[in-house]
N, C-alpha and C positions, 0 to 999 in steps of 0.2 A: 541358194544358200546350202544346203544337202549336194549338191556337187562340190561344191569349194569344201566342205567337211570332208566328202571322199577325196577330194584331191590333195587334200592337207596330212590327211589320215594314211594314205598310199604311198604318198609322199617322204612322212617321216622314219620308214623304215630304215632307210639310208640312214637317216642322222641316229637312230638310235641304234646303231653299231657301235656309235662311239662309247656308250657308255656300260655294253654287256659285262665288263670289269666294273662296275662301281656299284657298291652293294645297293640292292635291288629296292629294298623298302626306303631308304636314308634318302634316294633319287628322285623316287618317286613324293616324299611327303619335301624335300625342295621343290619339286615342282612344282605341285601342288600349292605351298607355300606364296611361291612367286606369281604365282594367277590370281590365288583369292587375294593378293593387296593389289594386285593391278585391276581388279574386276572391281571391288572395295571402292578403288579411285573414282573407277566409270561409275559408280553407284554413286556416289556423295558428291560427283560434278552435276548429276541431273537433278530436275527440278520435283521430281515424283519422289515423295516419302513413305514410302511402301513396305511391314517389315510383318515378315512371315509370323501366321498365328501360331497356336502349341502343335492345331494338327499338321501343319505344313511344316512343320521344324522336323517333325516322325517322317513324312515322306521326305523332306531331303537330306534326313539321317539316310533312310533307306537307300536313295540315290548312291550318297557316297559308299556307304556300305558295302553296296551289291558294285554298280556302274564305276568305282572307280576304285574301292580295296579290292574287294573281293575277286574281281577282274586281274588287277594284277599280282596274285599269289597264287591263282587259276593258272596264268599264264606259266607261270616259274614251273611250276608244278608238271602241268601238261608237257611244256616243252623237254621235259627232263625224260619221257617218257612216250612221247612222240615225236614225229617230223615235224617241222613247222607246217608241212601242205598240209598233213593231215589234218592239224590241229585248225588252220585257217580255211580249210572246206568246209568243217562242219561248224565254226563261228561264222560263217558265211551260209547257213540256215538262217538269221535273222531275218531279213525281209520275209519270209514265210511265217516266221514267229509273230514278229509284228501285223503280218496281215491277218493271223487268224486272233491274236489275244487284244490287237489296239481296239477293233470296234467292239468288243466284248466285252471291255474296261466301259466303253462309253455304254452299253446297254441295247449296242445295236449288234446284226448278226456282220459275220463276216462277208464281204462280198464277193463271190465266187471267179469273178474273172478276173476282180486283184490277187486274189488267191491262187489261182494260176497263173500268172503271170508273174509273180512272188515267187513260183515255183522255176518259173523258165530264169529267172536271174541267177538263182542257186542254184541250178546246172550248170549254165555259163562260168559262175566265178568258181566250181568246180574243177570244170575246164581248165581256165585260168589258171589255179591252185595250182594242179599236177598231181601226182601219186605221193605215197611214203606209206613208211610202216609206225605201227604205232603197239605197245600191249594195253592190255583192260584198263589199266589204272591211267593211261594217255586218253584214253578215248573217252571213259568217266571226267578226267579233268577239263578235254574240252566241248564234253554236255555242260558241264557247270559254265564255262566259260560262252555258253550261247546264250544262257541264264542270265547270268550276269551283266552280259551287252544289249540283251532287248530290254533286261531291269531298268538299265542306265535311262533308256524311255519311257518307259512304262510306267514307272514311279516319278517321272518329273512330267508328264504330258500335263496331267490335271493342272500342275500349278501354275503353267506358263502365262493363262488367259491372266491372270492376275498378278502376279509378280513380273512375268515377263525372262527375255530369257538371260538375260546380266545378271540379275538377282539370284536365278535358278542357278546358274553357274559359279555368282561365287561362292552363297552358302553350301554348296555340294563341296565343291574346292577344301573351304575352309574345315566345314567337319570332316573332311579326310585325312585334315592331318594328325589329327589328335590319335584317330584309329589307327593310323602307320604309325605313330611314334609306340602305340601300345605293341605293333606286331614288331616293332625293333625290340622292346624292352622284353617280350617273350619270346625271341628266336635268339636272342642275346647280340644280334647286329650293331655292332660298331662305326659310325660312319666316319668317313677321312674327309681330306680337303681334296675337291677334285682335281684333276689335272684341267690345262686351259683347253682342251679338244670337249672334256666332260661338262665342264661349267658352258662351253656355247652351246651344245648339244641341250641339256639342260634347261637353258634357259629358250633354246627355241621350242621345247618340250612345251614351257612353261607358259610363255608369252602367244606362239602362234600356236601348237598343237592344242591345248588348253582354252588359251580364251579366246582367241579368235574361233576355230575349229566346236568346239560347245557353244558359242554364242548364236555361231551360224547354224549349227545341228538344231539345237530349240528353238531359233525364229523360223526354220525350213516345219518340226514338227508341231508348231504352233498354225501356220499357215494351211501345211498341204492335210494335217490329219494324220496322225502316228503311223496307219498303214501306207497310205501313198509314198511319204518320206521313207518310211523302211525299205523304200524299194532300190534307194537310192546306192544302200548299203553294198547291193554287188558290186559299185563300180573302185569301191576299195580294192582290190586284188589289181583290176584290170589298171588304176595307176600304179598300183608299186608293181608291176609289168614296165610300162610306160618310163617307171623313174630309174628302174635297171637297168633297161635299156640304153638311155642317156648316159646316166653317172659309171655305168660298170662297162657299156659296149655289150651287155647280152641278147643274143638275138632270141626274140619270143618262138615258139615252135609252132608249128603250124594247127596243134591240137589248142594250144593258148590262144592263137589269133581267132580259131572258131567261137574259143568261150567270151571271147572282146564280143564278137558278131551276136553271139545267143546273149549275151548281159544286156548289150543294146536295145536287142529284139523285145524282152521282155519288159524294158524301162518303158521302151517307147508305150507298148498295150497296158502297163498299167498306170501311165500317168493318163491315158485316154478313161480309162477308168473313173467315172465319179463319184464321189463319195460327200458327206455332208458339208457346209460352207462351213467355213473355219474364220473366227473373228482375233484379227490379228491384235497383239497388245504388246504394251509400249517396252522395249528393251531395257 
């Protein structure tokens, strides 16, 4: 499941070209939009009537909040003020984040040789990444934005075992949008009608990046335990490698195919890594 997110995720790099012209927030709470009535669906076709108490409505405020506003206003932000490598090396700290903060949430200590091995993946996708320059106010924006993308776990792990991970995904979805329509209403953003490259873009944003790709994310952090799955996180880079390759003809460099080798090396010693049994619950 945690591969097929990284392959989904690495993936839609490509398609999100399309839509660098179409204002940023309006795109985003469509998206958004279009996942939480399709997750909605998946909710109300099952036979489990399950609906989040007042404290679990705070944490999947917080989810949307951090893990998917907060995330992309980071993003604008940083980008405007860094490289994308630079900016995607050091959002490519998260599997280290997750391995030292997921068992700590749980009350347990971190374990040291997922924690290295956490470490060896974040060199690889390093690797991978490549150089750029970046000033202070890039480099601040993509600390926040490493924040922001281990939050997006961190604040939904707890709730998975009982909600499961459809639910968690679309009320996250859903209270997103309300917060992007407020960041339209105070950046004063106008939204158009997209063009037909925006609207498919969009809607695979929407449909596979969204709710396939989060569904699969939280039933992977449900199963393996928030750090093991964090580890999964370096091989993000190493597909949008993989999908430029194909889609563009770019040949990877020989310092990128080392960091493919070292993200591998790492996955493989911390999925050997054990950590506590994890009780799967129902999607």
């Amino acid at each position: 499941m945690c591969v097929t997110t990284s392959a989904i995720l690495g993936g839609s790099f490509t398609v999100s070209r399309e839509i660098l012209s179409y204002p940023a927030l309006s795109g985003q709470a469509m998206r958004y939009s279009v996942a939480a009535l399709a997750l909605f669906a998946v909710v109300a076709a099952g036979r489990r009537r399950v609906r989040p108490t007042a404290r679990e409505f705070v944490r999947l405020a917080a989810v949307a909040a951090t893990g998917l506003v907060a995330f992309n206003l980071l993003l604008l932000f940083s980008l405007r003020h860094a490289d994308p490598a630079v900016v995607g090396t050091i959002v490519g700290g998260s599997p280290l984040l997750l391995a030292l903060l997921g068992p700590l949430q749980e009350g347990r200590r971190p374990a040291l040789r997922l924690v290295a091995s956490a470490s060896v993946v974040v060199v690889g996708a390093a690797l991978v990444q490549g150089g750029g320059s970046a000033d202070a106010y890039g480099i601040l924006g993509a600390l926040g934005l490493l924040v922001a993308e281990a939050a997006f776990s961190l604040f939904a792990a707890p709730l998975l075992p009982r909600l499961g991970a459809v639910r968690v995904s679309a009320w996250s979805t859903a209270l997103a949008v309300p917060m992007l329509v407020l960041g339209m209403a105070a950046t004063g953003e106008a939204p158009r009608t997209p063009t037909a490259a925006e609207a498919g873009s969009l809607l695979f944003l929407g449909l596979v990046l969204t709710v396939l790709a989060f569904v699969a994310w939280y039933t992977g952090v449900n199963g393996l335990g928030i750090e093991r799955a964090g580890v999964f996180v370096g091989l993000v880079p190493v597909f949008a490698l993989l999908t430029l390759a194909a889609v563009d003809g770019v040949v990877p460099q020989p310092l990128q195919v080392a960091g493919v080798l070292v993200v591998t090396g790492g996955l493989v010693a911390g999925l050997r890594v054990r950590t506590p049994a994890r009780s799967l619950a129902p999607t």
